[in-house]
C-alpha positions as CSV (number, residue, x, y, z in Angstrom):
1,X,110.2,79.9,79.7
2,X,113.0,82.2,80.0
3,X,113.7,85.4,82.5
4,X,113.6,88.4,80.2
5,X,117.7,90.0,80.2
6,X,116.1,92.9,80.6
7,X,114.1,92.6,83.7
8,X,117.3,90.2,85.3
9,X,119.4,93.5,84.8
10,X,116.6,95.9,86.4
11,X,116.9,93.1,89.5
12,X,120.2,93.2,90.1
13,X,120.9,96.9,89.4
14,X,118.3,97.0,92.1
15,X,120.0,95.2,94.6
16,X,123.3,95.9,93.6
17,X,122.5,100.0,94.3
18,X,120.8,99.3,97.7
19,X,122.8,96.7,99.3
20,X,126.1,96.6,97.4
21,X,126.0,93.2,96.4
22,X,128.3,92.0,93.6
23,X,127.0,91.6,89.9
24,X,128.0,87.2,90.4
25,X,126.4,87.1,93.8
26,X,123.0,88.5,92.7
27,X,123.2,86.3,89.5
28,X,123.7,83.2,91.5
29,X,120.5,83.5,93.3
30,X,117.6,81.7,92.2
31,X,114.7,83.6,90.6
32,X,112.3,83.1,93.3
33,X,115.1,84.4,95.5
34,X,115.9,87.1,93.9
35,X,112.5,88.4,93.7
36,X,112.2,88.2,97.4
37,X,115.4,90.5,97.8
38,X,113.7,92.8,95.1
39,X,110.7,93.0,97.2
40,X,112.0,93.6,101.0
41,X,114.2,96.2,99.6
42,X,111.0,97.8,98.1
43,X,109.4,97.8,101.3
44,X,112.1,99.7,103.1
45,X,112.7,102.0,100.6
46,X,109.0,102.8,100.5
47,X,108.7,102.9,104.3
48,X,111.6,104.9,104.7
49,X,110.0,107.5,101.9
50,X,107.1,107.9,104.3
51,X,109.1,108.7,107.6
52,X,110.6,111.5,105.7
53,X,106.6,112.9,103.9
């Protein structure tokens, strides 16, 4: 089974915007590592959001 382009682009995009990583060093992750980047980033985005409500 193949990673969707789509949701690969969403992932990097993501990562790319909060930590400034290039394009070629977020593709060259594995998935599962990727997803894990993905994931901690969510959680300080969403913890930050609640120190500022």
């Amino acid at each position: 089974m193949t990673y969707a382009a789509d949701r690969l682009y969403e992932e990097a995009a993501y990562v790319a915007y909060h930590f400034h990583w290039s394009m070629a060093d977020i593709l060259d992750l594995e998935h599962r590592d990727r997803r894990r980047w993905v994931d901690e980033i969510a959680s300080l985005v969403e913890r930050a959001e609640r120190r500022r409500g």
